[in-house]
py3Dmol code that shows the C-alpha trace and the ligand (Angstrom):
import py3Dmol

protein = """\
ATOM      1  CA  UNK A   1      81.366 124.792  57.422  1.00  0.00           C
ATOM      2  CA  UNK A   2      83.223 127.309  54.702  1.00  0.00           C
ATOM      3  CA  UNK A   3      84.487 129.464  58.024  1.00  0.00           C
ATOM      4  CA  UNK A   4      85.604 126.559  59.972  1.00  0.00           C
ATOM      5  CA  UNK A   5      87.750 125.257  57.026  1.00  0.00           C
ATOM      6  CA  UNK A   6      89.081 128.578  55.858  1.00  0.00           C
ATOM      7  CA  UNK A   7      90.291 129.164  59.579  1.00  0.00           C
ATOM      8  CA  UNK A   8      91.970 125.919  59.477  1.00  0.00           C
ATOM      9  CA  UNK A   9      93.470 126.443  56.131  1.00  0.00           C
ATOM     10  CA  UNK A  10      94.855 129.860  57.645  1.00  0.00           C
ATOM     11  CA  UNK A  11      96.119 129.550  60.648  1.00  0.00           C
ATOM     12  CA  UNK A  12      96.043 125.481  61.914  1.00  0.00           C
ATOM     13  CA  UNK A  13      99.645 123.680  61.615  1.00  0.00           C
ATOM     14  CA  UNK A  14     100.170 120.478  59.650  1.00  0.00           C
ATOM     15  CA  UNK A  15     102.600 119.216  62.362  1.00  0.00           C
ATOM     16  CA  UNK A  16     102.598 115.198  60.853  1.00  0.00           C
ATOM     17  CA  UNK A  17     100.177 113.944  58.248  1.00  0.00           C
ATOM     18  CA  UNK A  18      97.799 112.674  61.313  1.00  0.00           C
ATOM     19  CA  UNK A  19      98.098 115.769  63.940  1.00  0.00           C
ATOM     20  CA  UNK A  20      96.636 119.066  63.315  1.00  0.00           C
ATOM     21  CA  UNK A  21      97.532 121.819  65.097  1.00  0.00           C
ATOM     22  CA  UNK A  22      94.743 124.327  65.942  1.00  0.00           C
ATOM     23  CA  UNK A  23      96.127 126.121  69.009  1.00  0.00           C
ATOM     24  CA  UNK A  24      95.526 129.447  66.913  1.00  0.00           C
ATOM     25  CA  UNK A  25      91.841 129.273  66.887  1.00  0.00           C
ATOM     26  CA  UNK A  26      90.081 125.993  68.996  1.00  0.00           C
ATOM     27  CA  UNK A  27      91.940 124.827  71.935  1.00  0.00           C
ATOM     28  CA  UNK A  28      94.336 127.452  73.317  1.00  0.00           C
ATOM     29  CA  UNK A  29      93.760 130.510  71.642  1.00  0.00           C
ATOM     30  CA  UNK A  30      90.191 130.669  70.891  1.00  0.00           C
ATOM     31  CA  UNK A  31      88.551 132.808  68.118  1.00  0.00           C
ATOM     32  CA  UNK A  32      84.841 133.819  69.928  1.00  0.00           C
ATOM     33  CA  UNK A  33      83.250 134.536  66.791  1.00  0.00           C
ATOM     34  CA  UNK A  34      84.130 131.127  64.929  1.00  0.00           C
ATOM     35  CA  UNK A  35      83.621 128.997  68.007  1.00  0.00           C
ATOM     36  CA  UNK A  36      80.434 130.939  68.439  1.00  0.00           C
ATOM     37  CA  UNK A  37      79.261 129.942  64.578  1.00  0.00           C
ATOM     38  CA  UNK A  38      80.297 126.021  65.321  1.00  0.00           C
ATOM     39  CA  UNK A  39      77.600 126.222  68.212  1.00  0.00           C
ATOM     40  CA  UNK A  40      74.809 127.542  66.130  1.00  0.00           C
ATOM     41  CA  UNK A  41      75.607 125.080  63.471  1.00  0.00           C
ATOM     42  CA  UNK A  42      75.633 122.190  65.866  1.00  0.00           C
ATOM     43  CA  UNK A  43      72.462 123.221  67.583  1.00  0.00           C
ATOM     44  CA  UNK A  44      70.487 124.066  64.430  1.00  0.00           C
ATOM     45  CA  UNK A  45      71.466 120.452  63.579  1.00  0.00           C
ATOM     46  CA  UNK A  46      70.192 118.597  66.501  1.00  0.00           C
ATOM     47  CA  UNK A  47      67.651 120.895  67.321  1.00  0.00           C
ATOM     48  CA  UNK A  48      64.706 118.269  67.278  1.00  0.00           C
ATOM     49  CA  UNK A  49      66.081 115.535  69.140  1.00  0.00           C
ATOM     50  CA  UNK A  50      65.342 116.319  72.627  1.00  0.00           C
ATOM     51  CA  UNK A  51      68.409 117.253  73.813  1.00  0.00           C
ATOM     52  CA  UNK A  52      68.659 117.728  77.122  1.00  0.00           C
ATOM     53  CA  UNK A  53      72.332 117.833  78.194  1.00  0.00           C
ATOM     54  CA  UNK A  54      75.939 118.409  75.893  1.00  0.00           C
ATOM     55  CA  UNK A  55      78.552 116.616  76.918  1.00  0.00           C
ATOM     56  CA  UNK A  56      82.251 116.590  76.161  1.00  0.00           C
ATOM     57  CA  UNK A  57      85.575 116.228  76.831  1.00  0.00           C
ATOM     58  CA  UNK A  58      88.127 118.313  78.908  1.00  0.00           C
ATOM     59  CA  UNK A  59      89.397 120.419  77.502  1.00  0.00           C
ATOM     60  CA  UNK A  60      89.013 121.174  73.602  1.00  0.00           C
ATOM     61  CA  UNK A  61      85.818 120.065  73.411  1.00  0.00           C
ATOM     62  CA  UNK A  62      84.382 122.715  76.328  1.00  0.00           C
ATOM     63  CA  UNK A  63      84.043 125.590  74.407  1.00  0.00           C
ATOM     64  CA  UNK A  64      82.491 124.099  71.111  1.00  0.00           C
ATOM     65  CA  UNK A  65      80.118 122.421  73.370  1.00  0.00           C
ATOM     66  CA  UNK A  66      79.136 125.310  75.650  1.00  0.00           C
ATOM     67  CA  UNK A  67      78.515 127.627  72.948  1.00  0.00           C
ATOM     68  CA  UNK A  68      76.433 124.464  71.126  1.00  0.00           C
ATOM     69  CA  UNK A  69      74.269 123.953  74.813  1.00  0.00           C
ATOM     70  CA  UNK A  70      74.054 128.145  74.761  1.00  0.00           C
ATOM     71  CA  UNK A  71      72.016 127.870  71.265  1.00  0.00           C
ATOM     72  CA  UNK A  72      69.784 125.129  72.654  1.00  0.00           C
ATOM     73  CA  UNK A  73      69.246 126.312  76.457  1.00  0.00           C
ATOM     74  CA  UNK A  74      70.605 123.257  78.120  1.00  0.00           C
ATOM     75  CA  UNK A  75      73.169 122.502  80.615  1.00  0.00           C
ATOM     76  CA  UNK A  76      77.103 121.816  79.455  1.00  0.00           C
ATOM     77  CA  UNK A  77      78.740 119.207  81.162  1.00  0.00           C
ATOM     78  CA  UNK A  78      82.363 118.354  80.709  1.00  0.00           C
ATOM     79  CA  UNK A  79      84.015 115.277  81.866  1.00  0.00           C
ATOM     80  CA  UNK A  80      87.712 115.647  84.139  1.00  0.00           C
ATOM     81  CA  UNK A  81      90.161 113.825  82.706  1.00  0.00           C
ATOM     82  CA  UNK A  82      91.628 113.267  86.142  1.00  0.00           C
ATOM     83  CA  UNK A  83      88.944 112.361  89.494  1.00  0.00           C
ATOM     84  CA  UNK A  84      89.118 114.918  91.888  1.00  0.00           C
ATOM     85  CA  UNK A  85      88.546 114.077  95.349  1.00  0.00           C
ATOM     86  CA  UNK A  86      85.805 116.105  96.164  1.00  0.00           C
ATOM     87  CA  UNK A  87      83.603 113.649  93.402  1.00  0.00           C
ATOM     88  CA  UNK A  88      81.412 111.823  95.457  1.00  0.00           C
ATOM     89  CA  UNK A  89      80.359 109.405  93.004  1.00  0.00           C
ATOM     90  CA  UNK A  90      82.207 109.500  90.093  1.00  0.00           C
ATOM     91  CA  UNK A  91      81.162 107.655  87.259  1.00  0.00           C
ATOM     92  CA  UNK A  92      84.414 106.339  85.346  1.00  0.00           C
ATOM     93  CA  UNK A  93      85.723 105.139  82.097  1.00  0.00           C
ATOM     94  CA  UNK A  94      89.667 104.449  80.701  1.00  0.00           C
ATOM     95  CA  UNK A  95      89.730 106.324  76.951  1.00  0.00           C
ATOM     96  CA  UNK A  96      92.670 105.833  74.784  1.00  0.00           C
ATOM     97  CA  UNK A  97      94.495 109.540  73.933  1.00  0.00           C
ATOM     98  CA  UNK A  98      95.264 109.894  69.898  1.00  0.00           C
ATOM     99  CA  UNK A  99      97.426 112.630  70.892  1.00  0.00           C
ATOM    100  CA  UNK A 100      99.367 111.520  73.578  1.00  0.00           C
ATOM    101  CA  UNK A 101      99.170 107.295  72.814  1.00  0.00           C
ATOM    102  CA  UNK A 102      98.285 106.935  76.329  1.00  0.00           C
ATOM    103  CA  UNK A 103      95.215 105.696  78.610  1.00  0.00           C
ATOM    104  CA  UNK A 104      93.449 108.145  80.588  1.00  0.00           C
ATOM    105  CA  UNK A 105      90.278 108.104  82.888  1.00  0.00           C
ATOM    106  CA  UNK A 106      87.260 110.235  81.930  1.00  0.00           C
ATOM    107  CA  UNK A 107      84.944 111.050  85.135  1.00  0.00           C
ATOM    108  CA  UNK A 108      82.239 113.040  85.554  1.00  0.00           C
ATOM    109  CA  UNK A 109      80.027 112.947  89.158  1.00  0.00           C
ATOM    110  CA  UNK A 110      77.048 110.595  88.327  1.00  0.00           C
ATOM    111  CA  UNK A 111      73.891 113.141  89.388  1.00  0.00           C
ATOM    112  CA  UNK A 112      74.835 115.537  86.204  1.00  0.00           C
ATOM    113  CA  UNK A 113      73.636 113.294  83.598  1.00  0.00           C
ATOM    114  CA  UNK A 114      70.242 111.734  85.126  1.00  0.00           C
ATOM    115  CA  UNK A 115      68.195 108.166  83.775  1.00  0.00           C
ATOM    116  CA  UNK A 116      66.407 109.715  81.183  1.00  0.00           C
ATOM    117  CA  UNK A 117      68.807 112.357  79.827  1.00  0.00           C
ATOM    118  CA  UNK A 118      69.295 112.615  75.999  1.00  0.00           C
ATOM    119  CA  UNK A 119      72.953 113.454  75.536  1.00  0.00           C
ATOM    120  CA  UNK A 120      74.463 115.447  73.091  1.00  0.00           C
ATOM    121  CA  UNK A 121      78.464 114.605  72.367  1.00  0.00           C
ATOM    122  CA  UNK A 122      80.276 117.481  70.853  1.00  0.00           C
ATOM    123  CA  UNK A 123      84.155 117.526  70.643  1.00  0.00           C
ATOM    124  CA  UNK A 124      86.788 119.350  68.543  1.00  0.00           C
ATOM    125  CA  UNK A 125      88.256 116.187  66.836  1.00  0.00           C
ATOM    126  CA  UNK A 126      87.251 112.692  65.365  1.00  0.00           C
ATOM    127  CA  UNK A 127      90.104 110.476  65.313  1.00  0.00           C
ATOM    128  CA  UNK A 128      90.233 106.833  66.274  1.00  0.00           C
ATOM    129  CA  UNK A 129      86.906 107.657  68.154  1.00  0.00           C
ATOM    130  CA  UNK A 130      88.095 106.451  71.533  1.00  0.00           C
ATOM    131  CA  UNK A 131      86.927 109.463  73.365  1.00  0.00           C
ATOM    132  CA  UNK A 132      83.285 108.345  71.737  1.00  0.00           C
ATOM    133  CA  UNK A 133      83.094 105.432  73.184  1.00  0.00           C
ATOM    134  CA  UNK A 134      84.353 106.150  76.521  1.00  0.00           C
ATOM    135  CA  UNK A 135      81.707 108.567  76.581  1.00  0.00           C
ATOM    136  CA  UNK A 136      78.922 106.617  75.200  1.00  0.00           C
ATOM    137  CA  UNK A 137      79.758 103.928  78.392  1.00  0.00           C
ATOM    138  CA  UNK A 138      79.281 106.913  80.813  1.00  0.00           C
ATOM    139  CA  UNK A 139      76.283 108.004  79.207  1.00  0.00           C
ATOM    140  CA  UNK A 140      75.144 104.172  79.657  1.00  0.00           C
ATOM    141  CA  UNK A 141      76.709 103.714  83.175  1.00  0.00           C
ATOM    142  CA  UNK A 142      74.008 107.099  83.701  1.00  0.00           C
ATOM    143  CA  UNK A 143      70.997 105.307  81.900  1.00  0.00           C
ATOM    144  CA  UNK A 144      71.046 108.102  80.002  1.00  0.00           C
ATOM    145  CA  UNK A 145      70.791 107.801  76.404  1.00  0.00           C
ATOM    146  CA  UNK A 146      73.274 109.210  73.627  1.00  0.00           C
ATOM    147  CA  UNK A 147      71.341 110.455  71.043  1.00  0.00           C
ATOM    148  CA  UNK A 148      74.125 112.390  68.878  1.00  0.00           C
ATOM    149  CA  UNK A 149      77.414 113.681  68.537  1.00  0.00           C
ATOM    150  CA  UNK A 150      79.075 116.421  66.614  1.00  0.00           C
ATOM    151  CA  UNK A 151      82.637 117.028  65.935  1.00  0.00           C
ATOM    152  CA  UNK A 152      84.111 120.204  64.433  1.00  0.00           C
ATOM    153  CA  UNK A 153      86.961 118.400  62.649  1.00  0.00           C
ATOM    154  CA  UNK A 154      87.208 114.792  61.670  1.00  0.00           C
ATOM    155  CA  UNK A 155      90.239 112.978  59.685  1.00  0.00           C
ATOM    156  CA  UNK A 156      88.315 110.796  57.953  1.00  0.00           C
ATOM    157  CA  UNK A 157      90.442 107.907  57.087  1.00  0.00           C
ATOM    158  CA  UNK A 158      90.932 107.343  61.074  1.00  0.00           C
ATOM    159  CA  UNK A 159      88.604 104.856  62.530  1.00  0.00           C
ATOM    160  CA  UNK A 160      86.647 107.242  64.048  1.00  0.00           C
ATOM    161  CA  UNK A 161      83.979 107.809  61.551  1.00  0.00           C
ATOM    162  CA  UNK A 162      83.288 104.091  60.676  1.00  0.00           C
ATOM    163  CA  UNK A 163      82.751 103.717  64.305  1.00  0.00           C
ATOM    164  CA  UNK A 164      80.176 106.661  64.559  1.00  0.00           C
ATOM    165  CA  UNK A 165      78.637 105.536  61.135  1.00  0.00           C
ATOM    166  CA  UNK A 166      78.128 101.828  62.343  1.00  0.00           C
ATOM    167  CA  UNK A 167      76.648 102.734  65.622  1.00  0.00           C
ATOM    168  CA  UNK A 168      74.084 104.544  63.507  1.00  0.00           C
ATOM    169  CA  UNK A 169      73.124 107.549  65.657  1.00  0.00           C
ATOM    170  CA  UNK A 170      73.077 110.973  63.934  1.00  0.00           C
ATOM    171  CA  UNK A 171      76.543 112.917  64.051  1.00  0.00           C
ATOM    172  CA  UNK A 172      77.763 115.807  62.218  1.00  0.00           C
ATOM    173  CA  UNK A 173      81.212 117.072  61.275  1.00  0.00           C
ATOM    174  CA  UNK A 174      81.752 120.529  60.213  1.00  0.00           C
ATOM    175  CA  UNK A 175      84.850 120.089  58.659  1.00  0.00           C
ATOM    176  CA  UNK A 176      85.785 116.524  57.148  1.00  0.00           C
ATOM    177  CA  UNK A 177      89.978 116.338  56.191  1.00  0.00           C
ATOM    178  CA  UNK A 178      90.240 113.575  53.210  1.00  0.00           C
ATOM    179  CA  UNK A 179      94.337 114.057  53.532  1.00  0.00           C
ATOM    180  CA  UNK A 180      97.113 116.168  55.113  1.00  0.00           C
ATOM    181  CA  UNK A 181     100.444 116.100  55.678  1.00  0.00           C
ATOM    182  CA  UNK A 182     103.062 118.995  56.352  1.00  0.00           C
ATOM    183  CA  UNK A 183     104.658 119.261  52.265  1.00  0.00           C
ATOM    184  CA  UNK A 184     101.026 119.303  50.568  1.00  0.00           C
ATOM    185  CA  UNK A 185      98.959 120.880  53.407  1.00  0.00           C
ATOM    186  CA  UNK A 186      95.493 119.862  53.252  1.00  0.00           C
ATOM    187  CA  UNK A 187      92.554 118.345  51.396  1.00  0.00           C
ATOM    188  CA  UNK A 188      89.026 118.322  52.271  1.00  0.00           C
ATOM    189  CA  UNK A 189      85.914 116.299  51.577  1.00  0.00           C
ATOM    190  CA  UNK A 190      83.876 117.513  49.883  1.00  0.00           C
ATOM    191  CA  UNK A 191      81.279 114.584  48.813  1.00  0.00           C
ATOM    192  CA  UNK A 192      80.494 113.133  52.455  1.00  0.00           C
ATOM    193  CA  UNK A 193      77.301 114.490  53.707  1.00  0.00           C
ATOM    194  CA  UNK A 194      78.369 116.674  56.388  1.00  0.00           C
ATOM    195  CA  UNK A 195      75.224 114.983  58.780  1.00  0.00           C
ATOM    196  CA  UNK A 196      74.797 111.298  58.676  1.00  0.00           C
TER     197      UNK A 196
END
"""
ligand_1 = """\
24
LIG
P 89.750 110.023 69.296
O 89.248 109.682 70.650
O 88.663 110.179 68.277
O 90.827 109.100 68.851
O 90.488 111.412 69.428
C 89.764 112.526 69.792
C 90.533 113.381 70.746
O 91.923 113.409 70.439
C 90.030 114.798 70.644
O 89.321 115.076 71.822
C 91.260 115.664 70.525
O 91.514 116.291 71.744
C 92.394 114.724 70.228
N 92.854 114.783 68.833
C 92.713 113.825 67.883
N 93.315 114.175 66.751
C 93.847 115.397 66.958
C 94.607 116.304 66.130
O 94.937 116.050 64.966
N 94.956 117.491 66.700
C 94.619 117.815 67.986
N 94.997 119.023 68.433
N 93.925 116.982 68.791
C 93.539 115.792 68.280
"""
view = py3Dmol.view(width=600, height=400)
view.addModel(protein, "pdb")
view.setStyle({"model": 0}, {"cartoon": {"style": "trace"}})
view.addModel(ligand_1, "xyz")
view.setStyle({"model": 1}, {"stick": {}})
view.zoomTo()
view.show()
């Protein structure tokens, strides 16, 4: 997505050649119009699979995802990355954080995905894809069923996207990094097929 990547070329932060920095734009300052782009692109993507629900990750992936459930007219849900105690049944899973090289516990309250449910995943990085599979248990623990996931920036020589492509369900990345680091800034990818 040419105005995802020229965004990140202008204004994210090579802080280490595996962190990006996008604070400017994606998860503290947030730029309406691009974030607003990344959810038509996602939901013109996944438009025929039935989606019923987006779900994500507190808290970069909230925005990305509600303006993605906005363009398909279904509910957002976001999973807490701490359980408050007014859940009443909270439906849990530990997740590994890339950023902060610690566990965590994802939890969302088990009535808003429902048996049945086909769950969209959309977050604003693909990494080691630990937040994936934390959220594909939930989905499971739900008997819901995860039918795709999109991410709006991947580094693709993390685990992450072998992951996704061996578990074979459709995901998209909208903006694939082949290399970074903070002397040569960054390179993209230009030959993956941006849907899989
Ligand atoms: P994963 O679970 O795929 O290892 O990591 C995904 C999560 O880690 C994302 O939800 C995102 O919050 C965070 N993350 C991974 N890599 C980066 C990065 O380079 N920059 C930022 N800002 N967050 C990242």
């Amino acid at each position: 997505m040419d105005l995802l990547k020229k965004t990140i070329e202008e204004e994210g932060v090579v802080l280490s050649p595996s962190v990006l920095k996008v604070d400017g734009f994606l998860n503290h300052k947030i730029d309406p119009i691009l974030l607003d782009e990344i959810g038509k692109e996602f939901a013109g993507a996944f438009r025929n699979l039935g989606i019923t629900k987006v779900l994500t990750i507190e808290s970069g992936g909230i925005v990305p995802a509600f303006t993605t459930a906005l363009y398909l007219n279904v509910p957002v849900v976001f999973a807490k990355k701490a359980e408050p105690s007014t859940m009443r049944n909270p439906k849990t899973c530990r997740v590994h954080s890339f950023t902060k090289n610690t566990d965590y516990t994802i939890c969302i309250e088990q009535n808003t995905i429902h048996e049945g449910d086909r769950v969209l995943f959309i977050d604003d990085f693909l990494a080691n894809g630990q937040a994936y599979l934390g959220i594909k248990k939930l989905v499971g623990d739900c008997h819901a069923r995860l039918v795709a996931s999109g991410f709006c920036i991947e580094k693709a020589w993390q685990p992450g996207h072998s992951i996704l492509k061996q578990d074979g369900f459709p995901f998209k990345v909208l903006a694939s990094i082949r290399h970074m680091s903070p002397e040569e800034g960054i390179s993209w990818n230009y030959d993956t097929a941006e849907t899989e």
